[in-house]
ROSE-4610 file (N, C-alpha, C; in Angstrom, 1 decimal, always signed):
// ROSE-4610
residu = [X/X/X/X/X/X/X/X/X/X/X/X/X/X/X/X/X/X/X/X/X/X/X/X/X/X/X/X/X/X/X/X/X/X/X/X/X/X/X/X/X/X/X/X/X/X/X/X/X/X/X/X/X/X/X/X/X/X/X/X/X/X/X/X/X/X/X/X/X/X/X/X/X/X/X/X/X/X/X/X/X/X/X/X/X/X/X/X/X/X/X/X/X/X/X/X/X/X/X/X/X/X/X/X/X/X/X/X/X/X/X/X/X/X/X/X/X/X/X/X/X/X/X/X/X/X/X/X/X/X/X/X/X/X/X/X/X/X/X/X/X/X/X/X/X/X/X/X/X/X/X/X/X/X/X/X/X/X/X/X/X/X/X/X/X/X/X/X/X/X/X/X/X/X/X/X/X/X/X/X/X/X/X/X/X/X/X/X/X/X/X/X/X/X/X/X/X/X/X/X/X/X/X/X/X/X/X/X/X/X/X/X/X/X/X/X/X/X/X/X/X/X/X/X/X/X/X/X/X/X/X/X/X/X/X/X/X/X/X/X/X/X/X/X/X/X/X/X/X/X/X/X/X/X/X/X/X/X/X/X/X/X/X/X/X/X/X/X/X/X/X/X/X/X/X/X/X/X/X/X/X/X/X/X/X/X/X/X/X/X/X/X/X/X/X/X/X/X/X/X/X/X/X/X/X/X/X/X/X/X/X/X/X/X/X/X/X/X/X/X/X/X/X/X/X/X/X/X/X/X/X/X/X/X/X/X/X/X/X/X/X/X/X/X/X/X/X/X/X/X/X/X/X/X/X/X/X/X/X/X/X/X/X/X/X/X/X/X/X/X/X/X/X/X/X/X/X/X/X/X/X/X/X/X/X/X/X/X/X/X/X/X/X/X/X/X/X/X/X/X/X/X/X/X/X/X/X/X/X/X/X/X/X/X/X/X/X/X/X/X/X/X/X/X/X/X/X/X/X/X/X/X/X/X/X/X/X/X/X/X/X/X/X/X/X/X/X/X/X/X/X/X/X/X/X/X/X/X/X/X/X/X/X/X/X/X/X/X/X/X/X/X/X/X/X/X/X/X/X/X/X/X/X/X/X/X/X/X/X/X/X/X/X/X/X/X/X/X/X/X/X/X/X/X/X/X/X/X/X/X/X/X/X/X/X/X/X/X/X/X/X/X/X/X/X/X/X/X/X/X/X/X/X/X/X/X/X/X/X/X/X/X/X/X/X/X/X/X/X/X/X/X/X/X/X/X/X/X/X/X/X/X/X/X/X/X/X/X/X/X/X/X/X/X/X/X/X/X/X/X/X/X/X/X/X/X/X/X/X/X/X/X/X/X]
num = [1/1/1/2/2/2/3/3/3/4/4/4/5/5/5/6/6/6/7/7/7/8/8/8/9/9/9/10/10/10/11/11/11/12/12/12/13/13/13/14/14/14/15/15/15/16/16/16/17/17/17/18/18/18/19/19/19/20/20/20/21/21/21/22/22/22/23/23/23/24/24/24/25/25/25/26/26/26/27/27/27/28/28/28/29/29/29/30/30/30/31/31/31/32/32/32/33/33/33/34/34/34/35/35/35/36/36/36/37/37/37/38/38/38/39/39/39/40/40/40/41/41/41/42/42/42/43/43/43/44/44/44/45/45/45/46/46/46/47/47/47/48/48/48/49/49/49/50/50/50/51/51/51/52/52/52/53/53/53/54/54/54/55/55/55/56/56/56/57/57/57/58/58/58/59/59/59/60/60/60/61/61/61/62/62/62/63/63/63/64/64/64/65/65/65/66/66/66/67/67/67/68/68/68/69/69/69/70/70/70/71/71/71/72/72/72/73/73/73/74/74/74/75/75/75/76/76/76/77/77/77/78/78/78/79/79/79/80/80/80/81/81/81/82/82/82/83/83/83/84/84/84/85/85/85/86/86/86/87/87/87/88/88/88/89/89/89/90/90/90/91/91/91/92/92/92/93/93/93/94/94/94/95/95/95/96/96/96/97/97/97/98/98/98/99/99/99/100/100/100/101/101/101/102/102/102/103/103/103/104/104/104/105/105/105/106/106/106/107/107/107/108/108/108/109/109/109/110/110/110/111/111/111/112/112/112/113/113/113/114/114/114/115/115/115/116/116/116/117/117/117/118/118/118/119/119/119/120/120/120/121/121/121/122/122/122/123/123/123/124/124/124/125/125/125/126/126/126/127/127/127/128/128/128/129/129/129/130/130/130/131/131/131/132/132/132/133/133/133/134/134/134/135/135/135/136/136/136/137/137/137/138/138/138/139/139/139/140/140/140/141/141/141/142/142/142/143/143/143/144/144/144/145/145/145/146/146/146/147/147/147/148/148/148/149/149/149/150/150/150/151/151/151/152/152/152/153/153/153/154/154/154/155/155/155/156/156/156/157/157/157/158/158/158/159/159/159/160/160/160/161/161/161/162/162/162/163/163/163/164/164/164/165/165/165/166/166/166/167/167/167/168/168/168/169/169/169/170/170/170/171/171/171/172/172/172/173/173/173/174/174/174/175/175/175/176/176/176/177/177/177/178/178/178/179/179/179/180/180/180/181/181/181/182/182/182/183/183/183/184/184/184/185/185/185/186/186/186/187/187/187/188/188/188/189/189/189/190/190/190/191/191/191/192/192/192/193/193/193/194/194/194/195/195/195/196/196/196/197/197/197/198/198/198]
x = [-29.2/-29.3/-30.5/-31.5/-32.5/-32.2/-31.4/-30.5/-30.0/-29.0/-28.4/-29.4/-30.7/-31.5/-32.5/-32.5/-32.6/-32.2/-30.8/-29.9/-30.0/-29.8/-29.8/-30.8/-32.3/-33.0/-33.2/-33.0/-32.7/-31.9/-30.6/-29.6/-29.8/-30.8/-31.3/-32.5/-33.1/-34.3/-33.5/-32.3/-31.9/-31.3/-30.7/-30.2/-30.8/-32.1/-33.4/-33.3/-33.9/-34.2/-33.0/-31.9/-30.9/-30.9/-30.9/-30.9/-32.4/-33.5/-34.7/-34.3/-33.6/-33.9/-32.4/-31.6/-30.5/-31.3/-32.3/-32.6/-33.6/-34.4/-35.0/-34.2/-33.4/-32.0/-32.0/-31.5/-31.0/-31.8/-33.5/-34.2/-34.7/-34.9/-34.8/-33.7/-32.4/-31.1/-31.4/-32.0/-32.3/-33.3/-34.4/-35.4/-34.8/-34.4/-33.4/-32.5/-32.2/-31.0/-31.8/-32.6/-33.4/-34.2/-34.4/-35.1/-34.0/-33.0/-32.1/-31.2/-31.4/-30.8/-32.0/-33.1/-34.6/-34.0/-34.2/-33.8/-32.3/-31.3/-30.2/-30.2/-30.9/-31.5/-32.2/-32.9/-34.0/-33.1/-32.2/-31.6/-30.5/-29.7/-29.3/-29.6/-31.0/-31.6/-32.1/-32.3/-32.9/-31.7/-30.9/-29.2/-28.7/-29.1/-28.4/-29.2/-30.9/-31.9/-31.0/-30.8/-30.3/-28.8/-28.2/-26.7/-27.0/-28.4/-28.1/-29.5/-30.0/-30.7/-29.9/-28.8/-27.2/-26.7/-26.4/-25.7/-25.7/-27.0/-28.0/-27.3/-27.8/-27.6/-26.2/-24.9/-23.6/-23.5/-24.0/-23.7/-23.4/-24.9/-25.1/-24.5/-24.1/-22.6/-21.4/-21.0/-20.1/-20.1/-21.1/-20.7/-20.8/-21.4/-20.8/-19.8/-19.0/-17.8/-16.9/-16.7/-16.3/-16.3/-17.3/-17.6/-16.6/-16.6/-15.7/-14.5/-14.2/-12.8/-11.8/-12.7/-12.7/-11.8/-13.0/-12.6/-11.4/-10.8/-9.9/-9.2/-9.3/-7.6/-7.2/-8.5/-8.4/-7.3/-8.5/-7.6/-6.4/-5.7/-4.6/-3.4/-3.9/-3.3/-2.9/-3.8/-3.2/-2.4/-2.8/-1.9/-0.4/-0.4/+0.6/+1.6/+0.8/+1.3/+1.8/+1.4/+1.9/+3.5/+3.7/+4.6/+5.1/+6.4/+7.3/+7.9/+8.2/+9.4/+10.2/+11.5/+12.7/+13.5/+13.9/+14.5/+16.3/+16.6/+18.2/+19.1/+19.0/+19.8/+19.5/+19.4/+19.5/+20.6/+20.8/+21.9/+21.6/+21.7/+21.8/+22.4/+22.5/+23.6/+23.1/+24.1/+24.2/+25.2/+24.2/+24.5/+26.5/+26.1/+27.8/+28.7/+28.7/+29.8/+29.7/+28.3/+28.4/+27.7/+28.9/+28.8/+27.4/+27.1/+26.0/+24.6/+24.5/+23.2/+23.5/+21.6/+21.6/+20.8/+20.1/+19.8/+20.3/+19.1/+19.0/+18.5/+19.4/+18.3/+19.2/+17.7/+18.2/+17.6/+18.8/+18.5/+18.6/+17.5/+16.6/+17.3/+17.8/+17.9/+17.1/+16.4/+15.4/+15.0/+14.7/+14.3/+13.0/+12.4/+11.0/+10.9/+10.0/+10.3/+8.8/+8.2/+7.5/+6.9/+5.6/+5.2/+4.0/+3.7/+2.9/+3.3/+2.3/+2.6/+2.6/+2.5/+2.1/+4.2/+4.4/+4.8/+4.6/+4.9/+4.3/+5.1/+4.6/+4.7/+5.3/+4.2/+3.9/+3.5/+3.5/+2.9/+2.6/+2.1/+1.4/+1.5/+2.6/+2.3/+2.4/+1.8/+2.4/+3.1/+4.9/+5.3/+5.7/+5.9/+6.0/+7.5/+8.1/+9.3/+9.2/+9.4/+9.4/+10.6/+10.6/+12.4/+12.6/+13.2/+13.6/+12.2/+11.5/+10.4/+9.3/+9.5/+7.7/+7.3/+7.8/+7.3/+7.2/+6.3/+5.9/+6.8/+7.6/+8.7/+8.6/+8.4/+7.5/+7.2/+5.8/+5.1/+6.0/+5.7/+6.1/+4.8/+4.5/+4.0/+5.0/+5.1/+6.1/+4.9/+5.9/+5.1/+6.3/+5.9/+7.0/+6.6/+7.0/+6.4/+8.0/+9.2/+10.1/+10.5/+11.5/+11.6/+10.3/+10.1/+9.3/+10.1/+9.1/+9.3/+9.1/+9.8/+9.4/+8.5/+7.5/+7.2/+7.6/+7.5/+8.2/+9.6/+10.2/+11.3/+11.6/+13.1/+12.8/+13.5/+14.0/+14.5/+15.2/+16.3/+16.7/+16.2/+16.1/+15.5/+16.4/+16.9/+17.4/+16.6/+16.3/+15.6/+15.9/+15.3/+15.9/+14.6/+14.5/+13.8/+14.4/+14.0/+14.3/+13.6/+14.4/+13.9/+14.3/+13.2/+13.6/+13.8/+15.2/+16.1/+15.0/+14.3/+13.6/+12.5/+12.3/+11.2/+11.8/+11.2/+11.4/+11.1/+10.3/+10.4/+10.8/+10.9/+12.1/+13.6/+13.8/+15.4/+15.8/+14.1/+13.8/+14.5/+13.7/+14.0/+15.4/+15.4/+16.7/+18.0/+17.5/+18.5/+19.2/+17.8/+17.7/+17.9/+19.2/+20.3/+19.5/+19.9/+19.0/+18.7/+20.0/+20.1/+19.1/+18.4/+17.3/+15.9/+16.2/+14.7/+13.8/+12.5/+11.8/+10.9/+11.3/+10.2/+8.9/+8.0/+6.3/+6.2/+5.2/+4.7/+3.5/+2.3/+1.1/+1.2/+1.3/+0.6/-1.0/-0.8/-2.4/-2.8/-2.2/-2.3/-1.0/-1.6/-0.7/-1.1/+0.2/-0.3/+0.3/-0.3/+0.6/+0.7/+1.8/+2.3/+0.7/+0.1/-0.8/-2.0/-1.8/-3.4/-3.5/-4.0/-4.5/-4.0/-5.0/-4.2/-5.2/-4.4/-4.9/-4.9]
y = [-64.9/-64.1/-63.1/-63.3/-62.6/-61.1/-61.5/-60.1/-59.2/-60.4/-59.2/-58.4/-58.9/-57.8/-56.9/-57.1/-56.4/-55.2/-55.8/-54.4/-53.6/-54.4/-53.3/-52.4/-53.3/-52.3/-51.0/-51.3/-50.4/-49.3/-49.9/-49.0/-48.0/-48.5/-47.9/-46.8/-47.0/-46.0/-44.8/-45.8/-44.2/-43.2/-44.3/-42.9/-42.2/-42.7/-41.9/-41.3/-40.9/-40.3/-39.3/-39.3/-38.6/-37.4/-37.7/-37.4/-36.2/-36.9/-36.0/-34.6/-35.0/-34.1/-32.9/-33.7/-32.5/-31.7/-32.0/-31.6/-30.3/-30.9/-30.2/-28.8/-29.3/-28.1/-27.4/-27.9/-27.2/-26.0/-26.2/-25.4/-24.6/-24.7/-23.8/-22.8/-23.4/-22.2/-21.4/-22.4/-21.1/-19.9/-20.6/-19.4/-18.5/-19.3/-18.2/-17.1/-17.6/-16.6/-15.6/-16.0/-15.3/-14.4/-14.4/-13.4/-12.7/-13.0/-12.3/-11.3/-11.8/-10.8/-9.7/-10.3/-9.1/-7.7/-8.5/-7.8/-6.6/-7.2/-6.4/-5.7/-6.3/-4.8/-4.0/-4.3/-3.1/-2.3/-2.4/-1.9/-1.0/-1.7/-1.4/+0.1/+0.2/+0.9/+1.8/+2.1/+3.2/+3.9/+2.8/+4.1/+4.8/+4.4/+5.3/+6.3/+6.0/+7.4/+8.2/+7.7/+8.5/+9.3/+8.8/+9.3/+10.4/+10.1/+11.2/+12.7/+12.4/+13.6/+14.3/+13.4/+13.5/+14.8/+13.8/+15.0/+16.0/+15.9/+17.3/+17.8/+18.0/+19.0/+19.7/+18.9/+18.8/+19.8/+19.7/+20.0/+21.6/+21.8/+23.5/+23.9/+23.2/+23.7/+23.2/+22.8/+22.9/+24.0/+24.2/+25.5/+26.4/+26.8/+28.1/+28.0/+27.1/+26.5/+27.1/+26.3/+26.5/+28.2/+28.9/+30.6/+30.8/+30.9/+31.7/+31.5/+30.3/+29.5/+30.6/+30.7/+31.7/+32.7/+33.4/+34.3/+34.7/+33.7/+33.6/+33.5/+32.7/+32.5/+33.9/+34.2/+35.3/+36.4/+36.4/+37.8/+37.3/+36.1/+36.0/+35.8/+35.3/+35.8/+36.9/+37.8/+39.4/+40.2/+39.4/+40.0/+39.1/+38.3/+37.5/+37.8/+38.3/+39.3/+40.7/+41.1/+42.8/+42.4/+41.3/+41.6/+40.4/+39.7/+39.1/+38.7/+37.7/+37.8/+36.6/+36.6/+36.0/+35.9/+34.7/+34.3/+33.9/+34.9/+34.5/+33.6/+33.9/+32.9/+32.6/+32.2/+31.7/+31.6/+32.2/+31.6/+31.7/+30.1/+30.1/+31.3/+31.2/+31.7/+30.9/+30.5/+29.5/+30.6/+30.6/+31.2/+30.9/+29.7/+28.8/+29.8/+30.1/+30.4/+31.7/+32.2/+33.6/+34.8/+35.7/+36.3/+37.0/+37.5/+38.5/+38.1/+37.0/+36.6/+35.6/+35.6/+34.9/+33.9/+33.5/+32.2/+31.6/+30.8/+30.2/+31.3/+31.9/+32.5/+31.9/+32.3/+32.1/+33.5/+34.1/+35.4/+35.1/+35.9/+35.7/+36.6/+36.6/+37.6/+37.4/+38.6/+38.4/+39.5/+39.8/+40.6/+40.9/+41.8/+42.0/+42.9/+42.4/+43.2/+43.3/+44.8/+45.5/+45.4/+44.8/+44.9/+45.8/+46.9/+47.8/+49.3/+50.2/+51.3/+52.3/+51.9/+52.4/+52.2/+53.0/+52.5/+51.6/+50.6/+50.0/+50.2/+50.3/+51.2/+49.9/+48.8/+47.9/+46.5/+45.6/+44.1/+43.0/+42.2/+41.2/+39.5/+39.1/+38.1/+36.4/+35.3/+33.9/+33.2/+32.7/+32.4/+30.8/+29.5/+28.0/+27.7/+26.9/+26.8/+25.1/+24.4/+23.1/+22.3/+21.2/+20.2/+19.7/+18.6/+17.8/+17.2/+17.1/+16.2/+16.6/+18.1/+18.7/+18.8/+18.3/+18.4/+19.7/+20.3/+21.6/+21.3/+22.1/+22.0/+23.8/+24.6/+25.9/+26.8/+27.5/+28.8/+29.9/+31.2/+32.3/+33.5/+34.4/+35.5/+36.7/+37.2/+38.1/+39.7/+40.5/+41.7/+42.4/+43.2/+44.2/+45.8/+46.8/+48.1/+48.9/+48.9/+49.7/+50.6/+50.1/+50.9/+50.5/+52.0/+51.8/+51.0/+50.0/+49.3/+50.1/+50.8/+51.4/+50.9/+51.7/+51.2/+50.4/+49.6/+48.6/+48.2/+48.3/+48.1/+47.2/+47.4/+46.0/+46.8/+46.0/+46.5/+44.8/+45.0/+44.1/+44.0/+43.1/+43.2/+42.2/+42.1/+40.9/+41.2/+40.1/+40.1/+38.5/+38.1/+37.3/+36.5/+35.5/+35.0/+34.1/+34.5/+33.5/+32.5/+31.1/+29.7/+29.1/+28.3/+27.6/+26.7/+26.4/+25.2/+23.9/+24.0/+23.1/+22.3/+23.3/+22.7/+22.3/+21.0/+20.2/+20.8/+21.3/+22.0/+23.2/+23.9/+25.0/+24.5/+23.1/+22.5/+21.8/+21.5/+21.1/+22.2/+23.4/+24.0/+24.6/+25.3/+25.7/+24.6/+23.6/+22.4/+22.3/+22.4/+22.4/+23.3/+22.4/+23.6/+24.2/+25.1/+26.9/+25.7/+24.9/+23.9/+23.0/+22.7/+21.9/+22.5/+23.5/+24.8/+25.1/+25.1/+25.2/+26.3/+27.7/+28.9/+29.1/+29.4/+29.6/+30.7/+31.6/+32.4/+33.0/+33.3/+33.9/+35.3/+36.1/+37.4/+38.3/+38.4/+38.7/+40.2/+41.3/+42.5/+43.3/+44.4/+45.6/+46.3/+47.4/+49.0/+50.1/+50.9/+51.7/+52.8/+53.6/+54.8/+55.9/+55.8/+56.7/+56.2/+55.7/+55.2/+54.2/+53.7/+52.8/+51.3/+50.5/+49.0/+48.2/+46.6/+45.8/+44.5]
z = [+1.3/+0.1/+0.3/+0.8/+1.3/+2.4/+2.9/+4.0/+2.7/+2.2/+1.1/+0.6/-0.3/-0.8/+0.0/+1.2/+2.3/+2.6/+2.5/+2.9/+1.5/-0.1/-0.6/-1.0/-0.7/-0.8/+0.4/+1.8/+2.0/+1.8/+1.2/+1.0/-0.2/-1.4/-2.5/-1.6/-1.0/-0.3/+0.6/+1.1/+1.8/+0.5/-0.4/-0.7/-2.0/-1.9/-2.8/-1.6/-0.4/+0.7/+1.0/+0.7/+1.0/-0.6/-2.0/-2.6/-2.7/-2.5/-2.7/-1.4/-0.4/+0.4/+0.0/-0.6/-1.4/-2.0/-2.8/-3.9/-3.2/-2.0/-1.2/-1.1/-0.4/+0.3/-1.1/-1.7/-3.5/-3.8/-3.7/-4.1/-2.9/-2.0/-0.6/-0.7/-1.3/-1.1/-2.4/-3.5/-5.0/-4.3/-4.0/-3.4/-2.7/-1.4/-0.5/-1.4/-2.1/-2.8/-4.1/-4.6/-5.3/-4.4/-3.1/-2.2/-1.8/-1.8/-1.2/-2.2/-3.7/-5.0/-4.8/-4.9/-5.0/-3.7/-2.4/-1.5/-1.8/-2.5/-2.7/-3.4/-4.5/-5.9/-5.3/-4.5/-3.8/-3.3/-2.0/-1.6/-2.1/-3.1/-4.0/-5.0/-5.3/-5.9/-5.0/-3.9/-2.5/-2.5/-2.4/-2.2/-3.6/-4.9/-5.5/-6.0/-5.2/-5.4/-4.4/-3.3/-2.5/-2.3/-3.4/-3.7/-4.9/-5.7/-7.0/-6.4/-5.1/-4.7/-4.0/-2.8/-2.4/-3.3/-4.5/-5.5/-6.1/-6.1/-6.5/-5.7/-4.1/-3.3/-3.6/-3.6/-3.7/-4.6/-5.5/-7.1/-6.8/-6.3/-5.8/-5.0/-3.6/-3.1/-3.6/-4.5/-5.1/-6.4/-6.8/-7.8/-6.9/-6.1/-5.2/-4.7/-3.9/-3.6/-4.3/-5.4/-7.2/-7.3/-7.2/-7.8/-6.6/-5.0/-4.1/-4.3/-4.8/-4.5/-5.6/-7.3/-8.2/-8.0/-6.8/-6.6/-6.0/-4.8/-4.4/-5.1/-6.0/-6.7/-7.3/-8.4/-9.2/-8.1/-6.9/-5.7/-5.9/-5.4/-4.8/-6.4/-7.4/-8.3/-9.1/-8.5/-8.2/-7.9/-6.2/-5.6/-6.0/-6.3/-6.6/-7.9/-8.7/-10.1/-9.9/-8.8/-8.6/-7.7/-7.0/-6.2/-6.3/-6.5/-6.1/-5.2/-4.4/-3.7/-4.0/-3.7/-3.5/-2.4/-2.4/-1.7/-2.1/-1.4/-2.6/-1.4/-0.1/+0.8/+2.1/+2.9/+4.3/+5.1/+5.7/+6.7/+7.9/+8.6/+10.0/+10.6/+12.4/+13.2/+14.6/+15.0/+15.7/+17.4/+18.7/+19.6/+20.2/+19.9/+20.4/+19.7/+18.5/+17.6/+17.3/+16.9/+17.2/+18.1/+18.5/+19.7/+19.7/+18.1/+17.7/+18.0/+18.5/+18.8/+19.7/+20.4/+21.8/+21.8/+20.7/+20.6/+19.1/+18.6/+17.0/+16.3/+15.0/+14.5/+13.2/+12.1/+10.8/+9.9/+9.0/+8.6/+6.8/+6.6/+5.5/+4.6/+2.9/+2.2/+0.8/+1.2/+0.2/-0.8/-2.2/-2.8/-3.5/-3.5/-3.7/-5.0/-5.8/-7.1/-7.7/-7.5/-7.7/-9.3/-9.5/-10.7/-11.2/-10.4/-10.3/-11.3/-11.1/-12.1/-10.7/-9.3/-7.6/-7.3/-6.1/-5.1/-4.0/-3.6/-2.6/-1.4/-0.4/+1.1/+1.6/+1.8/+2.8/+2.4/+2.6/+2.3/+3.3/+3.4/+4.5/+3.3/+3.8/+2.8/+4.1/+3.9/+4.5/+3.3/+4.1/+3.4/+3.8/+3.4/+3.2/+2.9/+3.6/+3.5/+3.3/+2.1/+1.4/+1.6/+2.0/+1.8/+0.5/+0.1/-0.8/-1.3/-0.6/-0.8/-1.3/-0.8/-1.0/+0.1/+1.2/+2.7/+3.4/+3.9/+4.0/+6.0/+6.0/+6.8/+8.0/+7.8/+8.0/+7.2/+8.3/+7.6/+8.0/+7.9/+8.8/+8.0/+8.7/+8.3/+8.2/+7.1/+6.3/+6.8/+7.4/+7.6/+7.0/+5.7/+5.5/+5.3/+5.9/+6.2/+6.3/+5.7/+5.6/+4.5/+3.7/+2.3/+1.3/+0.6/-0.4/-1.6/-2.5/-3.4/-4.0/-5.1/-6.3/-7.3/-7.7/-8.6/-10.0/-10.6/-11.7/-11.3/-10.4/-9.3/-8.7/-7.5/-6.7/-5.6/-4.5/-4.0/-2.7/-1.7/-1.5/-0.1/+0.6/+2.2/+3.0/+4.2/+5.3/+5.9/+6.8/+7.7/+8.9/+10.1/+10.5/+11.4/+11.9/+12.6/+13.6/+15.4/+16.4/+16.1/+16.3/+16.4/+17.9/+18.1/+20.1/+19.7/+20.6/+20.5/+20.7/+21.6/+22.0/+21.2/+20.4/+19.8/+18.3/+18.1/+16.8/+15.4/+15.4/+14.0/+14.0/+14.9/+14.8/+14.5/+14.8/+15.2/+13.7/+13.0/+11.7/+10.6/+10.6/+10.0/+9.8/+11.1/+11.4/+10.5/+10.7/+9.6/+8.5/+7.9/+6.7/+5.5/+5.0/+3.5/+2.8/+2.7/+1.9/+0.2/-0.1/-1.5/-1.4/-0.3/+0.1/-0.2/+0.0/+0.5/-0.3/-0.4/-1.8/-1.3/-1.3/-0.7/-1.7/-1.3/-2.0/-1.3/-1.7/-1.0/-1.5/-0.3/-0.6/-0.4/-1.1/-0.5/-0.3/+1.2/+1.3/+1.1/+1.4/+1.0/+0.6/+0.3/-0.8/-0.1/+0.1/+0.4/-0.7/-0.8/-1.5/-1.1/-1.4/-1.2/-1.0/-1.7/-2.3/-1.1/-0.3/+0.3/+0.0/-1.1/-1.6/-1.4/-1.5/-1.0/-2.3/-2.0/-3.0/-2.0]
């Protein structure tokens, strides 16, 4: 009988001895963690001094940013107001089938309608060719310098572009139904009859 209370008093001491030292652990991991919130609010608080002196800077290149960008639009809505273009059709021509040509080409019919109180001579526009999707499919730079646009007028234009077999987005485009086709266009300069450009 004497063993038995032997053992249980040891067995009551270990597990006071087991329990005080959880308790130990318990409050070592509070401290621990209370130094380590302190440490992350600190840190915490360095970076968003440093995100809102950051933004300062930003702010000021972003309103100049903002003022050029302005300007650009304003220009290009301009020039985008004086001059129209359209796109009324596409048609491939394919070398195989027709004699009239020696590679890919696809010919452009297009009309330009003059919203000026000027003749316009000449134009420089980039134009974006879009699919079903919105997927910007190709650019082309539009040089036009033949018939005068009349003033308040229009007037009609064909025109044509070689595409290489070989290359993929020429083979893309070349593809792709005029019923598919979503034309945009920027225009970058005006000329007019008179000298004068915009």
């Amino acid at each position: 009988m004497g063993k038995n209370k032997i053992k249980l008093l040891f067995l009551g001491l270990c597990y006071v001895l087991i329990l005080s030292a959880c308790n130990q652990k318990e409050e070592n991991v509070e401290n621990s963690g209370e130094n380590e919130q302190e440490k992350v609010e600190t840190l915490i608080q360095e970076e968003k001094e440093k995100v809102d002196t950051s933004n300062q800077d930003d702010v000021v290149e972003s309103d100049e940013e903002i003022s050029n960008n302005n300007e650009d639009i304003a220009e290009d809505s301009h020039l985008n107001t004086s001059l129209t273009l359209i796109l009324e059709d596409v048609i491939p021509r394919d070398p195989s089938i027709d004699n009239n040509v020696y590679g890919y080409e696809l010919n452009f019919i297009l009309k330009y309608i003059n919203h000026t109180d000027k003749d316009i001579k000449g134009f420089l526009a980039e134009t974006y060719f879009y699919d079903i999707f919105d997927e910007l499919v190709y650019t082309l730079d539009f040089k036009y310098e033949w018939n005068v646009i009349p003033a308040n007028g229009s007037t009609n234009f064909n025109t044509a572009v070689d595409l290489n077999q070989f290359k993929d987005a020429d083979m893309r485009f070349y593809n792709l139904p005029f019923e598919n086709m979503t034309f945009k266009y920027k225009i970058k300069s005006i000329i007019f009859t008179d000298g004068t450009s915009i």
